[in-house]
C-alpha positions as CSV (number, residue, x, y, z in Angstrom):
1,X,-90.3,-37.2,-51.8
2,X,-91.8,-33.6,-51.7
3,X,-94.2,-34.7,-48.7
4,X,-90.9,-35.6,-47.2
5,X,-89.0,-32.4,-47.6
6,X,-92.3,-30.9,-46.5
7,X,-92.4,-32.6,-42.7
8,X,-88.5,-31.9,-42.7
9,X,-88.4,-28.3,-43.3
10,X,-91.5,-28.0,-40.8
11,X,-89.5,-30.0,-38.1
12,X,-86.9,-28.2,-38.8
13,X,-88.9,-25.0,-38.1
14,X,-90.5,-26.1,-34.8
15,X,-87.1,-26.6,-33.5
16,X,-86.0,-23.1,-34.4
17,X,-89.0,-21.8,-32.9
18,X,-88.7,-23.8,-29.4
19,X,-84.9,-22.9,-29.6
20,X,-86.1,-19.2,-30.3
21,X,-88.5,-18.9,-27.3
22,X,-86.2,-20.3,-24.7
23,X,-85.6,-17.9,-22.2
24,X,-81.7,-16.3,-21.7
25,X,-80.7,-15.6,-18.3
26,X,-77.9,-14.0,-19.9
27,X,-74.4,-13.0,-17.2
28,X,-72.7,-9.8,-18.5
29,X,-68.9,-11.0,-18.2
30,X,-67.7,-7.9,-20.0
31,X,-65.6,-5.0,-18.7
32,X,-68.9,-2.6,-18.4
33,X,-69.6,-5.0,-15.2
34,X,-68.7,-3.3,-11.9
35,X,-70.6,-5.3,-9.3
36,X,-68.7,-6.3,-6.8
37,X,-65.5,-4.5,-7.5
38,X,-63.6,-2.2,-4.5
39,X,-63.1,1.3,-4.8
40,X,-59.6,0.1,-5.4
41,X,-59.9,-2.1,-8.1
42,X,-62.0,0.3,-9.9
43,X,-59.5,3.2,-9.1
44,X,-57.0,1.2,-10.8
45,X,-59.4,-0.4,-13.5
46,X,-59.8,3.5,-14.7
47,X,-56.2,5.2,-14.6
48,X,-54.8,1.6,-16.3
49,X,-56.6,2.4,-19.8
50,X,-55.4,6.1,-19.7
51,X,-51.3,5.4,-19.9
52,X,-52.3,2.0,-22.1
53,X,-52.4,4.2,-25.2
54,X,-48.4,4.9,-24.9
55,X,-46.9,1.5,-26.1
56,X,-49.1,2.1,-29.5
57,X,-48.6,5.7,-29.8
58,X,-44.8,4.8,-29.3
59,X,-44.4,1.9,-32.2
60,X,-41.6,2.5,-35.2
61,X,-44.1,4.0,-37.7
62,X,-46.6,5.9,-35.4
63,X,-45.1,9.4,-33.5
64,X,-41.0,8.0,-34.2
65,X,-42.0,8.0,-37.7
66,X,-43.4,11.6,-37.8
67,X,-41.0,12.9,-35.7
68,X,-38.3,11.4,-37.6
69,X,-38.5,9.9,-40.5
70,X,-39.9,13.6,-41.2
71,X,-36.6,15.5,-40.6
72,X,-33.2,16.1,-41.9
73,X,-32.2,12.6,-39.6
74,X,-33.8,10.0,-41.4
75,X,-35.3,8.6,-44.3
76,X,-37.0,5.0,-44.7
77,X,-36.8,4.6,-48.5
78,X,-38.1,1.8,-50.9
79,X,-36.0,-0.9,-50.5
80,X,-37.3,-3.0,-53.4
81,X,-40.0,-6.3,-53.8
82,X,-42.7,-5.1,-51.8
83,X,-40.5,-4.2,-48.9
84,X,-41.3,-0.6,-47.1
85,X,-43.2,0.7,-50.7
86,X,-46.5,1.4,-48.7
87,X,-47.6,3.4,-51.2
88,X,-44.5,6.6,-51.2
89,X,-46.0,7.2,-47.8
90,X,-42.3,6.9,-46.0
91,X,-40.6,8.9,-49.1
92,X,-43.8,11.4,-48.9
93,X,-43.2,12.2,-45.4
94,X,-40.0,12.9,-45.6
95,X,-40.7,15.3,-48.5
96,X,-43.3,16.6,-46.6
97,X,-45.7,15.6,-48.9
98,X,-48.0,13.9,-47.0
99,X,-51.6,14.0,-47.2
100,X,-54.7,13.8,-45.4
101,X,-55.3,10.3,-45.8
102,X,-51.3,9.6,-44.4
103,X,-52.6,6.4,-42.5
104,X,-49.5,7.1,-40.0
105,X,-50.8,10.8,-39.4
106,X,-54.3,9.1,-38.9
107,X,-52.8,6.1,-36.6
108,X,-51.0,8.7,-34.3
109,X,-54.0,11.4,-34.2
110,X,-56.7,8.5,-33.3
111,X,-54.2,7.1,-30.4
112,X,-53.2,10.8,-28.8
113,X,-57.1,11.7,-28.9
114,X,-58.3,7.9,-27.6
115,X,-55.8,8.7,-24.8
116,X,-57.5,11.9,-24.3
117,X,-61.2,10.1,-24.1
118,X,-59.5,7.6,-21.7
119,X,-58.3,10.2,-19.7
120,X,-61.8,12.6,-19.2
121,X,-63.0,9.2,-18.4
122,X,-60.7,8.2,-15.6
123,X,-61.3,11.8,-14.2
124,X,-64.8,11.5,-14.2
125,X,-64.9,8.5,-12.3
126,X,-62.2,9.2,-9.9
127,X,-63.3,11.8,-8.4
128,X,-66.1,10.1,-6.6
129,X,-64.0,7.3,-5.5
130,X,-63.2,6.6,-2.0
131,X,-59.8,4.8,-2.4
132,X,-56.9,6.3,-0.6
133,X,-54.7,6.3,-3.8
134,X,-58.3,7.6,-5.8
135,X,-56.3,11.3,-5.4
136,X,-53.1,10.2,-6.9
137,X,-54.7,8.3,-9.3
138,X,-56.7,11.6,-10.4
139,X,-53.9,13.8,-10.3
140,X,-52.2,11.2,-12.9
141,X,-55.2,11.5,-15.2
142,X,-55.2,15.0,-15.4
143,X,-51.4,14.9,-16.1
144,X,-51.7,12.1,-18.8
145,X,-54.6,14.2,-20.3
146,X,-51.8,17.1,-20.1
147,X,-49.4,15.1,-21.8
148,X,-51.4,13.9,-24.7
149,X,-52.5,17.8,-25.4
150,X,-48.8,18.7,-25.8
151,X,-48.7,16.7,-28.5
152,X,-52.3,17.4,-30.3
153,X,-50.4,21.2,-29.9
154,X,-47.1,19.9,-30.5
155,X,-48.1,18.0,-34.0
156,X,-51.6,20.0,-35.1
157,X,-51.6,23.1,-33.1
158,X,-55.1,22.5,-31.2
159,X,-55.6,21.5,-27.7
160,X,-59.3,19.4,-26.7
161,X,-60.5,20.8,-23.5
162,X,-63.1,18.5,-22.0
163,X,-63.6,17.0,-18.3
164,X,-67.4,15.5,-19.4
165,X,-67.3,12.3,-21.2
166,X,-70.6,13.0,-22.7
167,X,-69.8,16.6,-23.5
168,X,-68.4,17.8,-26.7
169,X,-64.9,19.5,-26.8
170,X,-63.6,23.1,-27.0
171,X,-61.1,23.5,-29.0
172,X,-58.4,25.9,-28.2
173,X,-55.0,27.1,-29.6
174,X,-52.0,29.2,-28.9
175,X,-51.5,31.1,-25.8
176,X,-55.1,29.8,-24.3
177,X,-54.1,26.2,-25.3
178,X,-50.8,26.9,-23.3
179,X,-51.9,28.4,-20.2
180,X,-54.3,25.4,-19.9
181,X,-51.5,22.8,-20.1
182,X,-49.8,24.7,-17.5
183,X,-52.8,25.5,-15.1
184,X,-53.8,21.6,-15.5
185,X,-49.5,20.8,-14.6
186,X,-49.6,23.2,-11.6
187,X,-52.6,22.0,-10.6
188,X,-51.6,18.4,-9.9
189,X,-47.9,19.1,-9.0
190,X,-48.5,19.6,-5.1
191,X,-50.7,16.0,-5.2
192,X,-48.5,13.9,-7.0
193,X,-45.9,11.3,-5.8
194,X,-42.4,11.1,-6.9
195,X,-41.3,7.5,-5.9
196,X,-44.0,5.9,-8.5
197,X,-41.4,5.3,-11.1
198,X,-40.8,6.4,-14.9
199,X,-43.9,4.7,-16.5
200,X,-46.2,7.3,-14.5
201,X,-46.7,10.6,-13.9
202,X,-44.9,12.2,-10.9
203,X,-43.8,15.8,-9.6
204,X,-41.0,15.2,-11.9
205,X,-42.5,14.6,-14.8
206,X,-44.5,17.8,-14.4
207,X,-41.5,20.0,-13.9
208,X,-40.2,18.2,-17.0
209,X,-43.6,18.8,-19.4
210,X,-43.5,22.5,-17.6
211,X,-39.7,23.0,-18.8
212,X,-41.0,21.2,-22.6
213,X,-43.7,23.3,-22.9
214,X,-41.9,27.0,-22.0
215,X,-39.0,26.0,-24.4
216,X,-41.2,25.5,-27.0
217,X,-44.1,28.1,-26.0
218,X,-42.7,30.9,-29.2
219,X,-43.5,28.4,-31.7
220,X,-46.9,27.2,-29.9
221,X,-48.1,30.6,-29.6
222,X,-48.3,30.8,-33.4
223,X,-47.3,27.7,-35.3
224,X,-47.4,29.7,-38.4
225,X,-44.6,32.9,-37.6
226,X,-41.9,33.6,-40.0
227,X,-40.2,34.0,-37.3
228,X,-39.8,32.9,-33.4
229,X,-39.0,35.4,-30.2
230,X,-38.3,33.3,-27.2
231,X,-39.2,35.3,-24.3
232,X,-37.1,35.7,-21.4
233,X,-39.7,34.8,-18.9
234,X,-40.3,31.2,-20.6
235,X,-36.6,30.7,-20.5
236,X,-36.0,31.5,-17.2
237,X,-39.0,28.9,-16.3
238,X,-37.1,26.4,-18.4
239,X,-34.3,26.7,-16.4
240,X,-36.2,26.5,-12.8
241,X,-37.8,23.3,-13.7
242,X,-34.7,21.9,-14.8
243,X,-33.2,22.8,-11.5
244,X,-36.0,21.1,-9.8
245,X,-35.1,18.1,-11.4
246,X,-31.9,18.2,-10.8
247,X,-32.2,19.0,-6.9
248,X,-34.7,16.3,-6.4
249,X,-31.6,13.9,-6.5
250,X,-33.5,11.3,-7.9
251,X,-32.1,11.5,-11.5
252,X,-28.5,11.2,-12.8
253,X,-27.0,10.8,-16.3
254,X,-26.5,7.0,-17.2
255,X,-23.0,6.0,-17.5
256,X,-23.5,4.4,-20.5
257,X,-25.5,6.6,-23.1
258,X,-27.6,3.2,-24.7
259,X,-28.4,2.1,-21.8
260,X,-31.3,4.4,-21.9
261,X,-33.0,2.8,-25.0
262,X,-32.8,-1.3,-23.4
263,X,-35.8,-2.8,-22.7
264,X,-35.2,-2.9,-19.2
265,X,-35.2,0.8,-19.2
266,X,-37.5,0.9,-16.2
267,X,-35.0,0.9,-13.6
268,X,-32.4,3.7,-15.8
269,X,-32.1,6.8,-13.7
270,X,-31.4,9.5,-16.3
271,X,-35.5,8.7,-17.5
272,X,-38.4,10.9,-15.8
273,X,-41.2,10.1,-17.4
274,X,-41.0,6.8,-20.0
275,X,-42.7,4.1,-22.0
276,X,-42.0,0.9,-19.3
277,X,-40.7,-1.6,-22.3
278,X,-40.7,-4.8,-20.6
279,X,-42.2,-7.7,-22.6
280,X,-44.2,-8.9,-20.1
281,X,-45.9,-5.6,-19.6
282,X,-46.8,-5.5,-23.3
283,X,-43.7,-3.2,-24.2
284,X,-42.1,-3.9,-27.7
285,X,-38.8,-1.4,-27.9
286,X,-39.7,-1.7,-31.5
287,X,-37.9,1.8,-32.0
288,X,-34.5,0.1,-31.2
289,X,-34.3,-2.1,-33.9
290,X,-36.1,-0.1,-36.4
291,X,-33.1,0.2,-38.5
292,X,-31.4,-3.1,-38.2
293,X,-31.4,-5.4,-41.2
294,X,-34.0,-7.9,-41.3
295,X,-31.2,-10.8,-40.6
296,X,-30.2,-9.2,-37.3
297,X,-31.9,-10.7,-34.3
298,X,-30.7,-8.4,-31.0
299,X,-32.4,-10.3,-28.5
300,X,-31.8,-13.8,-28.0
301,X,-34.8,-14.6,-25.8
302,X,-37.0,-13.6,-28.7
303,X,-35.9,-15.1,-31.7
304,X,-38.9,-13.2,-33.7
305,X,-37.6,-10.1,-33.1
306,X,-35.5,-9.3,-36.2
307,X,-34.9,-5.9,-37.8
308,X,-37.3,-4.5,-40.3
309,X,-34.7,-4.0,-43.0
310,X,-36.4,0.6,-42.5
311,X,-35.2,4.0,-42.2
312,X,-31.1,4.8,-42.2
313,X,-29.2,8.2,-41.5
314,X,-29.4,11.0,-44.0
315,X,-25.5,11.4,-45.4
316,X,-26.0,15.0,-44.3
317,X,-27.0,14.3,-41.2
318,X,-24.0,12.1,-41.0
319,X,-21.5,14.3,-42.3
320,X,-22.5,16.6,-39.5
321,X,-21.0,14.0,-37.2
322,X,-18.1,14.1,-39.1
323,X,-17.4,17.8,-39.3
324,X,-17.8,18.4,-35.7
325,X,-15.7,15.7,-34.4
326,X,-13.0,16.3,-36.9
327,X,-10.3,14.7,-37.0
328,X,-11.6,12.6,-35.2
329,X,-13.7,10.0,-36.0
330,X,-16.7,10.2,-34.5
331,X,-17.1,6.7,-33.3
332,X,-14.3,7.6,-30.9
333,X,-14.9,10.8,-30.3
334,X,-18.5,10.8,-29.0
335,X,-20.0,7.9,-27.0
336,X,-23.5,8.8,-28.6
337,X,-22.3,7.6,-32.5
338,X,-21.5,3.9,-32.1
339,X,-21.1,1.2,-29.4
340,X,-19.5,-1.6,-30.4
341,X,-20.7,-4.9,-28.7
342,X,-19.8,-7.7,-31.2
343,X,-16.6,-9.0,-31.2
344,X,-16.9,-10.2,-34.8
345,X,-16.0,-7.0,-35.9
346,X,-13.3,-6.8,-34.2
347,X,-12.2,-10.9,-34.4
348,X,-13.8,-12.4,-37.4
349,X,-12.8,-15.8,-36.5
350,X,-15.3,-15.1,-33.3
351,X,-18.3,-15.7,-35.2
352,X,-20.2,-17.6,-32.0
353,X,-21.5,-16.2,-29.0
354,X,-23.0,-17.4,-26.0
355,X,-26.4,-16.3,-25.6
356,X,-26.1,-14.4,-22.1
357,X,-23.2,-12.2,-23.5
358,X,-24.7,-11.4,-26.7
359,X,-25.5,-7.5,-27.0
360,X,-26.2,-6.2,-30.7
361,X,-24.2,-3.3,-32.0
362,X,-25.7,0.1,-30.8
363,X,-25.6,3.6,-32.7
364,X,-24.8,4.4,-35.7
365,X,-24.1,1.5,-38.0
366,X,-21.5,1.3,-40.9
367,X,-19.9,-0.8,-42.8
368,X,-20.8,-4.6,-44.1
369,X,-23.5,-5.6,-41.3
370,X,-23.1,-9.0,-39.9
């Protein structure tokens, strides 16, 4: 017996050590392969990676949640079982209570600065390409890197300048970090196109970043003031790239306010510069149904796609509705507060609906919730 257990751990050995010693001709497959791939492809292989970051930075509890769940607006409070607890992080936030370790802070400052990274690295490599749309393409880059340093200076008050991937970062604030978000916007104005749709960077998405950043440039200049002077100059640039937008003829107000927040919001004329949300281009919309009870389903076609049971209206937030459109209520008063889709609420005995008319309730939401 131990002669045999002998010969068949030494067989068993010899074959590992053939196996071992055979010789890999090994085919890289992965996307650090360029062989063989046009200027074109690789044009487009580059840029692609740089405005991929948006749909994550964009989910329900990444830069919504800071942005709102953070204010007077909203609150996303325990709702019992093990149901939005997260450890107080929601409640903390809105307390601003949060800490260093806030896993949404850290979710929302790794995607704007992995944007950034993707961003030097589509510069890098586009400006040695030969493609005609190589220019564009570059032009884009730089704007997306733009972009993404509005909001490391909008959220943490630093700016990352860097245009060498292997380089390390200077880090700038204030007035220097402002006049480099504008010099980059100018920069790339003259080059870009304007017919390349809401989910890129055009001339009017510049002019719209450029009117963002001047209305906002008092409190950038020194995130910390007791108090703010906006200066005359960065209004008056405000109102010029406003104008701009407005004269380019491209962009009206959508007749119907929630129109702006469907999924098909690709094609919506009142958006310059947007998150495409169409499924098939890995949107998710997830901010639209944030608040909906977890037995609402708003879109037929993807029966998955419930409500998350999250944040609601703050009642003072509310009762500022109230008070401004008084008498009135303010569901009739302003087409921003409610939209009213089902006729359930309106007929209960129409409790069916056929799939191709069904459109969820939009706005604010009172009342029993069917």
């Amino acid at each position: 017996m131990k002669k045999k257990i002998i010969y068949t751990l030494f067989l068993f050995v010899s074959i590992a050590s053939i196996y071992s010693c055979t010789k890999l001709n090994e085919e890289i497959l992965d996307e650090s392969s360029v062989v063989g791939l046009t200027d074109k492809q690789l044009a487009e292989g580059t840029i692609a990676p740089a405005y991929s970051v948006l749909p994550g930075l964009f989910q329900h509890t990444q830069y919504f949640a800071l942005q709102e769940i953070s204010t007077d607006e909203a609150i996303l409070p325990y709702r019992g079982g093990t149901d939005w607890g997260d450890n107080g992080i929601f409640i903390s936030l809105h307390k601003h209570e949060t800490t260093s370790g806030d896993p949404n802070v850290r979710n929302v400052w790794n995607n704007i600065v992995l944007g950034i990274s993707r961003s030097v690295t589509a510069i890098s490599s586009l400006v040695t390409n030969n493609d005609p749309n190589a220019k564009i393409f570059l032009a884009e880059a730089r704007g997306i890197r733009a972009y993404y340093s509005l909001l490391t200076l909008d959220l943490f008050g630093v700016v990352f300048v860097k245009d060498d991937p292997s380089g390390i970062s200077t880090v700038i604030r204030g007035e220097d970090a402002i006049e480099y978000i504008k010099s980059e916007l100018l920069a790339i104005e003259p080059v870009l196109d304007n017919s390349t749709g809401p989910g890129r960077i055009t001339k009017a998405a510049v002019w719209g970043l450029l009117a963002r950043l001047h209305l906002n440039a008092a409190v950038y200049r020194d995130i910390y003031a007791a108090t703010f002077t906006h200066q005359t100059d960065d209004m008056d640039k405000v109102v010029e790239y406003c104008d701009k937008i407005i004269g380019s003829g491209q962009y009206v107000l959508a007749p119907e306010y929630f129109s702006i927040f469907d999924d098909n919001n690709h094609t919506n004329k009142e958006l310059i510069f947007a998150v495409d949300q169409r499924a098939d281009l890995n949107g998710h919309n997830r901010m639209a149904y944030f608040s909906l009870s977890g037995d609402q389903f708003p879109l037929p076609a993807y029966t998955a796609a419930n409500g998350t049971d999250g944040p609601g209206i703050t009642s003072d937030f509310y009762q500022t509705w109230v008070t401004a459109n008084a008498p009135l209520d303010p569901a009739a008063a302003d087409p921003r507060f409610h939209k009213q889709n089902l006729s359930v609420y309106s007929n209960p005995g129409d409790s069916c609906v056929d799939a191709a008319n069904f459109h969820i309730n939009r706005g604010i939401l009172r009342g029993l919730q069917y």
